[in-house]
C-alpha positions, 0 to 999 in steps of 0.5 A: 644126836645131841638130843640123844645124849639129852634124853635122860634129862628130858624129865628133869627139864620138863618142870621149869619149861612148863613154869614158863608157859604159865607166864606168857607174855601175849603182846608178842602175838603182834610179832608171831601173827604178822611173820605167820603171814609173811610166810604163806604169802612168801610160799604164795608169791613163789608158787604163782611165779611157777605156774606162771613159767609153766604156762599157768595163769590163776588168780591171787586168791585160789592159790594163796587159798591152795597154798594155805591148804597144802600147807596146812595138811603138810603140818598134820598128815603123815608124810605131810610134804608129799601128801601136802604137794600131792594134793596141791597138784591135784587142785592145780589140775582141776582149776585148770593149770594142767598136770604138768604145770601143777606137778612143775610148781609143786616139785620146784617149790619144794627143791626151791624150799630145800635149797634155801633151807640148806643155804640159812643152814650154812649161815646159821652154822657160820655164825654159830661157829658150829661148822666144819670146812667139809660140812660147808663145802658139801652143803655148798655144792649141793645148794649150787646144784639146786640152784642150776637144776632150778633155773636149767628145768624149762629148757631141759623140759623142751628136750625131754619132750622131744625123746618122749615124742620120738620113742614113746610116740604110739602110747597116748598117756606118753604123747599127752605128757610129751605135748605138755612138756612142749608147752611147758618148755616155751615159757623161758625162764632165765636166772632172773625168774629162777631169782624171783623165786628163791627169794620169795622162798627165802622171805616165806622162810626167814619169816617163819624163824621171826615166828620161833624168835616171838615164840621166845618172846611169848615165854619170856625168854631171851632170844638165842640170836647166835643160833636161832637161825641153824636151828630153825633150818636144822628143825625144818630139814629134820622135820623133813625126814620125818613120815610122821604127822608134822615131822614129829620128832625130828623138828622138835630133835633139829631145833632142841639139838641146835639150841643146846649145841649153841648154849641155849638152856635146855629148859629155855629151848623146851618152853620156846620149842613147846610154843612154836610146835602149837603157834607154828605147826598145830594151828596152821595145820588146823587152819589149812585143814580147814582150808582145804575141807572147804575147797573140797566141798566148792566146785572147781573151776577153770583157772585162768590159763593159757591155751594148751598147745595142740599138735598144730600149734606146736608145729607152728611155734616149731617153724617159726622157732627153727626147731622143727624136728623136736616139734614135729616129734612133739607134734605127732605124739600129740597127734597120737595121745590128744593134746595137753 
């Protein structure tokens, strides 16, 4: 909204943006580059703690590849987050992870990504004084239930399993996703692991804002501190909204609507918003795209994983367990559909 309002005076602002860009100040590349990579390796560190709570084992270097790839066609496709997610399930599968180990790690990164985001929202809102009690209540309670959701997930995955199995049990594509999610549901994860996570993501995240604040830098212009952070979390959750090829339009309306909401000069927030958009977006897209055009032409092969669980097995970690009515469900369906 507030760039809406803004519109008429885009033209106008344009001109001294660009005088900026005519005189950037490259030494602050030493600050833009290292924060680029912090961010993937934070996305990294929490996707491989995902696959491993879903039972998946793969080495350091396919998924910090995969996640550079998704990434990168996240930032220049249309729809990039589920094109981006999609395809990256689509790897974990064929390395060897498993549907739902795959489909697990991309879904819960994302609601992970999202929580966090909303969280540096709330921050960055406090210390902008740009927030309403209600906004704050609101945005609380939704990052409250993200949270439990994220952490509640593997346990609930053991009861999903069960109903499936019990009603579903004469349909084989049913009976596989039933065996998976028994599988899936033995790898415990507690508040502890659910920690792990989000503060990998929050690192990968608070990371790519230390890129838009050298992105100021390389314009020469002061760093709007009070609220950089609302900004970079409204540009991100905007962008999200956004079917188009790198969220155009609402990355660029978050953050320019949150630095001029907090004072920052139109002019000075054009020029910092045209460097992070090519620093950020466009050159980790064409990396990423890179990436995966590479990975499309290599052979897959198995990941290092643990052993899917057949109806056998189910039944014997059911009896030691105690649980045995669930696994006997879990292992007819598997019985039935053939194993995970």
């Amino acid at each position: 909204m507030a760039v809406a309002v803004r519109v008429p005076g885009v033209a106008s602002d344009m001109r001294p943006a660009l005088a900026y860009l005519g005189r950037l100040h490259l030494s602050w590349l030493a600050v833009a580059v290292p924060a680029q990579i912090a961010s993937l390796a934070g996305a990294v560190a929490a996707q491989h703690q995902l696959l491993a709570a879903g039972g998946a084992r793969m080495p350091w270097r396919t998924v910090s590849a995969l996640v550079v790839a998704s990434t990168g066609l996240a930032r220049i496709m249309p729809a990039g987050p589920v094109t981006g997610g999609a395809w990256q399930a689509r790897q974990y599968r064929r390395r060897g992870a498993g549907t739902a180990a795959g489909v697990w790690a991309v879904l819960a990164g994302g609601l992970t990504s999202a929580v966090a985001l909303l969280a540096m929202l709330l921050a960055g809102t406090a210390v902008a004084g740009a927030g309403a009690l209600p906004v704050f209540l609101s945005a609380a309670a939704v990052l409250a239930a993200g949270a439990a959701g994220l952490t509640a997930a593997p346990r609930r995955a053991h009861r999903l399993s069960g109903w499936l199995a019990r009603r579903h049990h004469r349909r084989p594509s049913i009976g596989r996703l039933a065996a998976a999610l028994a599988g899936h549901s033995r790898h415990h994860a507690g508040p502890g692991w659910a920690a792990g996570v989000m503060t990998c993501t929050a690192v990968g995240l608070l990371a790519d804002a230390g890129v838009l604040t050298a992105c100021f830098g390389l314009a020469g212009l002061p760093v709007p501190w009070r609220g950089l952070l609302l900004a970079y979390a409204a540009g991100q959750l905007a962008g999200r909204l956004v079917p188009l090829p790198g969220g155009l339009g609402g990355v660029e309306g978050g953050l320019l609507g949150a630095l001029m909401l907090t004072g920052t000069p139109p002019a000075a927030a054009t020029a910092a918003v045209i460097i992070y958009r090519v620093a950020g977006y466009w050159a980790v897209g064409v990396t990423g795209a890179a990436v995966a055009a590479a990975l499309a032409r290599r052979p897959s092969g198995p990941g290092r994983q643990a052993p899917a669980l057949s109806g056998v097995a189910i039944t014997t970690v059911g009896k030691r367990s105690g649980d045995s009515g669930v696994d006997r469900a879990a292992c007819r369906a598997a019985r039935t559909g053939g194993s995970a």
